[in-house]
N, C-alpha and C positions, 0 to 999 in steps of 0.2 A: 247511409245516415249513421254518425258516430255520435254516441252517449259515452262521456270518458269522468271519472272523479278520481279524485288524488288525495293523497290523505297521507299525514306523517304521522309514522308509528312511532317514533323515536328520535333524537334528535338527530341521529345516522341513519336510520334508517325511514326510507318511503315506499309505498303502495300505490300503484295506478291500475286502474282499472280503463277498458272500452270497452264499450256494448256494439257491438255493428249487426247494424241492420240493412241486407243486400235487397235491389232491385234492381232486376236486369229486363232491357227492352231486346230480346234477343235479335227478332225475324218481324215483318209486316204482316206478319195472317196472328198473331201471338203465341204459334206452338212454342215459339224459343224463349218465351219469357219465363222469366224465373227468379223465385223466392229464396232468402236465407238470412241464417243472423247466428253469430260467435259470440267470443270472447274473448278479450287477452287480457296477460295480467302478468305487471310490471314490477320488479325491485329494482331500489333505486339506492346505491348504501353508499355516505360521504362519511366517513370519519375522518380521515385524514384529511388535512383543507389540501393539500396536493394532488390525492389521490380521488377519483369515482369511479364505482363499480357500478354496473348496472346488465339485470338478467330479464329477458321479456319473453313469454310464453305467448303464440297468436295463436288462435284460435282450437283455446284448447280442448271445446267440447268437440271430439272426435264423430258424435252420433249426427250432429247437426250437417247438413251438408244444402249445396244449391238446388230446388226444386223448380224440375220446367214442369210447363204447363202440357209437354208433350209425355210426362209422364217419365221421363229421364229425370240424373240426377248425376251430379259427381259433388266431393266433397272438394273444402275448404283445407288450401295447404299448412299444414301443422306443421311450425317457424320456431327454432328457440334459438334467442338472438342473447348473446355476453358481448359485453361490450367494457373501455375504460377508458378514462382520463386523466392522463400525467400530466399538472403543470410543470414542465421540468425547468424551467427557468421563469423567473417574476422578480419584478420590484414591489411584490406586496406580500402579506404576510402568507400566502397560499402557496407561496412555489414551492418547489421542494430544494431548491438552489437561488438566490437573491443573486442577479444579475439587473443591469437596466434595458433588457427585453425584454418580452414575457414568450416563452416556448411552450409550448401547449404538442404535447404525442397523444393521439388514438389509435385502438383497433377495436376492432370488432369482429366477430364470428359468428357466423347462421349456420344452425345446423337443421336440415328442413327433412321431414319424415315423409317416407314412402313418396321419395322422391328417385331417380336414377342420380342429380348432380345433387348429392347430401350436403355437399362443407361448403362455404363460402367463406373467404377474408377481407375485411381490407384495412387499409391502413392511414392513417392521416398526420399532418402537420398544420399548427397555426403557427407565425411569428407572425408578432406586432412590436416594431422596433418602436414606435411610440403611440399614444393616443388616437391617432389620426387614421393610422394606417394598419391593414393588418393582409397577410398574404398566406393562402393555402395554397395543400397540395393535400394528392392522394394517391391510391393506387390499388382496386380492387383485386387483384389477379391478373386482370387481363387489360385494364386502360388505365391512362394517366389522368386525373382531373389535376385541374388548378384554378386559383379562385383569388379576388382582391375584393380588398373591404377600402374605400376612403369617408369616415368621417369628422364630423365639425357642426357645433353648436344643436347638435340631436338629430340629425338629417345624415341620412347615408348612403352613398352608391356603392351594390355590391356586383360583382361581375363574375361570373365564372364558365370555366372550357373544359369539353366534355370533349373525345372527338366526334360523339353525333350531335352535339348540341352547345351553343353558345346564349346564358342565359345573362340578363341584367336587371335588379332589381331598386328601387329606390325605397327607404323605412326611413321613417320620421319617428322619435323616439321624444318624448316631450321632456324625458328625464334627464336627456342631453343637455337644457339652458342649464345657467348657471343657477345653487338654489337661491329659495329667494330666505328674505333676511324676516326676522322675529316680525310679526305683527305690531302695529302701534297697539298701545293699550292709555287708557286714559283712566285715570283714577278719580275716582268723584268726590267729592270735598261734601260734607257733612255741612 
């Protein structure tokens, strides 16, 4: 169960919070069940309309951990995730280069405590050569994703390849019609 609120501190700056609340059905007698409940907490900083930063701390109360009913216990992996996003090419006023594609670069970087595998990266690409269409890639370290977006009038199929997994999703987006136009308004006559 996640409890999350979001809050802007700033016009560049934002705050996110999750409340997580664990429940786990471990085994069928219940010794392996087991309780728990964290925190993470989010910065989110846009100044630049090209550029986003963003830092995310998971579960940062270190004393909190999963409790079985068998009287074991282990904690909640302690995650601190940086991450950004380069428009680097757009036809709107956000890119950091005016071209008539829009070029979108990320990365990202985990760094996970009292772990043996500490660092993780990965890397991303969006181009959407126009409205309709838009085409990922990735590359975590160790596998290549890739990903396509088609939509049209708010309605979108999204597709992406994993090598363990081929996922396909469909979103309807209501903000996709066209807007609509001023309201009539009628003026009353005296």
């Amino acid at each position: 169960l996640v409890g999350s609120y979001g809050k802007k501190l700033l016009p560049e700056l934002s705050l996110g919070l999750n409340f997580k609340y664990y429940l786990l059905d471990g085994t069928d007698n219940d010794s392996g069940d087991g309780r728990g409940w964290n925190l993470d907490l989010g910065l989110l900083q846009h100044g630049l309309d090209w550029l986003s930063v963003g830092l995310v701390a998971k579960n940062i109360l270190s004393s909190n951990r999963l409790a079985y009913q068998n009287g074991g216990s282990e904690p909640l992996p302690q995650t601190i995730k940086a991450g950004g996003r380069m428009q680097l090419f757009g036809n709107n006023f956000n890119a950091a280069i005016p071209a008539p594609v829009n070029l979108s670069v990320l990365a990202d970087l985990d760094f996970t405590l009292r772990s043996t595998q500490t660092l993780a990266a990965r890397l991303g690409a969006e181009l959407a050569p126009n409205e309709f269409l838009t085409l990922r890639g990735g590359y975590d370290g160790s596998e290549i994703s890739a990903g396509l977006s088609i939509k049209h009038a708010g309605l979108a199929c999204h597709f992406a390849y994993t090598p363990l997994a081929k996922y396909v999703s469909l979103t309807f987006n209501e903000r996709g019609w066209p807007a609509e136009g001023p309201p009539e308004t009628f003026i009353a006559q005296p």
